[in-house]
C-alpha positions as CSV (number, residue, x, y, z in Angstrom):
1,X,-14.8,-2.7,14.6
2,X,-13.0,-3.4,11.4
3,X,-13.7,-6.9,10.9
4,X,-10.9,-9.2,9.4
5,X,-11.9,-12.0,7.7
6,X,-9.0,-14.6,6.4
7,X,-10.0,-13.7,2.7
8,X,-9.1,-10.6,3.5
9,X,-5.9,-8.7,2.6
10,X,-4.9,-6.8,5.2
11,X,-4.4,-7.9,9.1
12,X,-5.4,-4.9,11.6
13,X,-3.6,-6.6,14.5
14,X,-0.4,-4.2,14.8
15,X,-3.4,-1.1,14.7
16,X,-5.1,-2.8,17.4
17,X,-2.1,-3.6,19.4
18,X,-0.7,0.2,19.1
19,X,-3.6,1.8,19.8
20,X,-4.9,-0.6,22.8
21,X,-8.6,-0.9,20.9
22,X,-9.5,2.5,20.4
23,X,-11.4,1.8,17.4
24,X,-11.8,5.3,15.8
25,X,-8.1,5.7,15.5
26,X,-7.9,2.4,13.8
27,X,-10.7,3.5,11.3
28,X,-9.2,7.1,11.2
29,X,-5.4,5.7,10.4
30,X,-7.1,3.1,7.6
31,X,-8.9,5.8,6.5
32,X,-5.7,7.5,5.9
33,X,-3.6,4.9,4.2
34,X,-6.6,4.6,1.8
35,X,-6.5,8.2,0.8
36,X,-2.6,8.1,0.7
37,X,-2.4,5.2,-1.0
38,X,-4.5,6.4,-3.9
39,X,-2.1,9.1,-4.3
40,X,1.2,8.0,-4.1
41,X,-0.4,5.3,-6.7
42,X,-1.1,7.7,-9.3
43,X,2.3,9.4,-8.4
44,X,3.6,6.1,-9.4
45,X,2.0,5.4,-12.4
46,X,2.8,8.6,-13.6
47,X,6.8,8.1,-12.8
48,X,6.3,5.1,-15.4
49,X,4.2,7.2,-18.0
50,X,7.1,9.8,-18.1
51,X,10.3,7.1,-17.7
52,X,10.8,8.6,-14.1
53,X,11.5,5.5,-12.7
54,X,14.5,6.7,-10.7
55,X,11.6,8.5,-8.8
56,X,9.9,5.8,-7.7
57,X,12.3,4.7,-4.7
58,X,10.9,7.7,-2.2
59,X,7.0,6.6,-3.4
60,X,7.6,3.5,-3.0
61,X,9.7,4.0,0.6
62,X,6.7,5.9,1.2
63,X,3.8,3.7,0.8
64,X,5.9,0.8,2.1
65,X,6.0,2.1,5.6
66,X,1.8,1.8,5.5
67,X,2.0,-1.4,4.1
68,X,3.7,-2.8,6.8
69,X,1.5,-1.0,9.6
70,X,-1.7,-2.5,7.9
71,X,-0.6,-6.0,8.0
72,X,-0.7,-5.9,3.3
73,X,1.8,-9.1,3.7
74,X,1.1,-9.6,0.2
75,X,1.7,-6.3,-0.9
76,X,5.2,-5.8,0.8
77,X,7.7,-7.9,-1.3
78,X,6.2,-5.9,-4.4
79,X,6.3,-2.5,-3.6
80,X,9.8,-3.2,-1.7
81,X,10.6,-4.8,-4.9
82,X,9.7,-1.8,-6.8
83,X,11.8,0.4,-4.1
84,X,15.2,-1.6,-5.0
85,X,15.0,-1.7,-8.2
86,X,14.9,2.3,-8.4
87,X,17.0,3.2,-6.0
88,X,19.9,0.6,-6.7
89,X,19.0,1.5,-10.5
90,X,19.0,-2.1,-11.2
91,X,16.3,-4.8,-13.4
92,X,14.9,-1.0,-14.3
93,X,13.0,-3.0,-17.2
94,X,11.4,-5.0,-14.5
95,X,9.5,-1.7,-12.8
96,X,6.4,-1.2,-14.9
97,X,5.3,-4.9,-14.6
98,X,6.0,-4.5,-11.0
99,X,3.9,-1.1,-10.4
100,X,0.8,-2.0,-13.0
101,X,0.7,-5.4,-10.5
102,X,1.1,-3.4,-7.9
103,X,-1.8,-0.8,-9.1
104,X,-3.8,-3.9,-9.3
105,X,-3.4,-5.4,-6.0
106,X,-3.2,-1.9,-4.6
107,X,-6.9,-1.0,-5.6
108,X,-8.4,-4.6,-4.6
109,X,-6.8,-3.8,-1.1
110,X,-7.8,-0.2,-1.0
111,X,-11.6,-1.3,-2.1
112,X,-11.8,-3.8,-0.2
113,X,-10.6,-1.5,3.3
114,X,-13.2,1.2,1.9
115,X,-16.0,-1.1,1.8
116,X,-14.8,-2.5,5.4
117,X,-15.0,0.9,6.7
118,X,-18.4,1.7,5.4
119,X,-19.9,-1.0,7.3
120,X,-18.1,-0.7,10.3
């Protein structure tokens, strides 16, 4: 099982809940988010390498909807942060603080999962 210890952070609950305890599919959807997450990362810090950051609502909408699922309570007022400000066009100056903290917190997370998942 993917354990879930309180320094961790991400909470596996909802995953557990969903899919009744069937272990591989929580490790296969982690699995997922991890390799999705590393993408629509790089898609991100790319929008703010090339001043796209009108572009960076639908990432951001994106990777939000995993964040959620895997319990990244941390991670959620950031990247929904990130979402208003580029879709509502507003604090724009504020969005490449938010997604270099985000890229931060998102590869501790996504690490951390990895490593989780190895010894599982």
């Amino acid at each position: 099982r993917v354990s879930i210890s309180m320094d961790k952070h991400y909470d596996l609950t909802y995953l557990h809940q969903v899919f009744h305890g069937q272990e591989a599919k929580v490790r296969r959807i982690v699995a997922l988010f991890v390799a999705r997450a590393e993408v629509l990362d790089r898609q991100m810090m790319a929008c703010i390498r090339q001043s796209r950051l009108f572009d960076l609502h639908p990432v951001a909408t994106t990777l939000s909807a995993g964040v959620r699922m895997l319990g990244l309570s941390s991670l959620e007022p950031l990247v929904q942060d990130i979402e208003r400000c580029s879709k509502e066009r507003v604090d724009m100056h504020r969005l490449p603080a938010l997604v270099s903290q985000l890229h931060g917190s998102l590869n501790a997370v996504c690490t951390s999962m990895s490593q989780d998942l190895a010894r599982s």
